[in-house]
N, C-alpha and C positions, 0 to 999 in steps of 0.2 A: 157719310165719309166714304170715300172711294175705296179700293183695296187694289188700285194695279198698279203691280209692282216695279219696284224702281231700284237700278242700280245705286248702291250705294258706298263712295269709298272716302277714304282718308287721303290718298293722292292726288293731284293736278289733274291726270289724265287718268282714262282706260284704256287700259291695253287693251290693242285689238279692235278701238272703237274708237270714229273718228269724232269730236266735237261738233258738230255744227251750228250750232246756237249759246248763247247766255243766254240764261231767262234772268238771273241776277239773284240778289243774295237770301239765303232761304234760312230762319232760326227757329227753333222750340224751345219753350222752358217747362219745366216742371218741377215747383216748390211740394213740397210734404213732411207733414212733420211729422216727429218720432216721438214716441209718449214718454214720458217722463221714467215708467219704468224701466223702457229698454233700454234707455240714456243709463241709468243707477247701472242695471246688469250689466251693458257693454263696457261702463267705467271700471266694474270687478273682475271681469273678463282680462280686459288689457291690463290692468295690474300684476293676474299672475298668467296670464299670455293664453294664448287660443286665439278665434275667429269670432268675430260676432256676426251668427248666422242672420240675427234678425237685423241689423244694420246693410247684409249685406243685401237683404232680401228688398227693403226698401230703396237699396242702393239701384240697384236692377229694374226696379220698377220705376222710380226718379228715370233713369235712364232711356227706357223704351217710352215713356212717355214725350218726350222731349226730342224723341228723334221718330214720333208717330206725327209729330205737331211740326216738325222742320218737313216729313212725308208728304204734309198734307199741303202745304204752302207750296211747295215744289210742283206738286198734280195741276192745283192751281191753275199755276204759271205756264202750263203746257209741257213740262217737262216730264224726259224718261229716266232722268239719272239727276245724281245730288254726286259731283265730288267736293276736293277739299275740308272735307268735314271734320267738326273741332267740336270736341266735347268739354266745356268747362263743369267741375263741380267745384260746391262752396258751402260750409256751415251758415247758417243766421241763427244769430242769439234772440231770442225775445223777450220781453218785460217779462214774463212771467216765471224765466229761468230757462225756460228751454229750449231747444235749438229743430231749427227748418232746415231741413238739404233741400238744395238749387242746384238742376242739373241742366245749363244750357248747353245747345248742337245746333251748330250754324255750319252752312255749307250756299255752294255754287251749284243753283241749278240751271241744267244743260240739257242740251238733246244730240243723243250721240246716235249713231249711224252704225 
């Protein structure tokens, strides 16, 4: 996996930097699931209120993962930048009672100037 880096933003454009190409549409997903414990604690958690640290910790990592996997499709493609970038998350329930986070990031990758 490559490691050179790439502008990455939430906007159409970069400031200060001209588009010169599409390379076209670039996504990551990253499903993971949360064990059944932390599922019980974060339910006791929200009840009398606080943060669920280990929900968020999963949260975080769902995350970078999903936008290391939209990274790498982008390199790919030739490109030096990814904008318009859209973060979806989502719970999945599963037969066995428990729930998956889904963290998709899709974006435009470009080559800006």
């Amino acid at each position: 996996m490559s490691t050179t880096p790439l502008l990455v933003s939430t906007t159409p454009t970069l400031e200060g930097r001209r588009i010169v190409a599409y390379k076209g549409l670039v996504g990551g997903d990253a499903i993971l699931g949360a064990n059944m414990f932390r599922d019980f604690f974060a339910g006791i958690r929200d009840l009398v209120g606080g943060r669920s640290g280990s929900y968020e910790k999963v949260l975080r990592k769902a995350k970078q993962e999903a936008i290391e996997d939209m990274l790498e499709q982008a390199r790919e493609l030739g490109a030096n930048a990814v904008v318009g970038v859209d973060l979806d998350y989502e719970t999945i329930q599963v037969q066995d009672g428990g729930s998956m986070l889904m963290v998709s990031a899709s974006g435009t990758a470009v080559v800006v100037e």
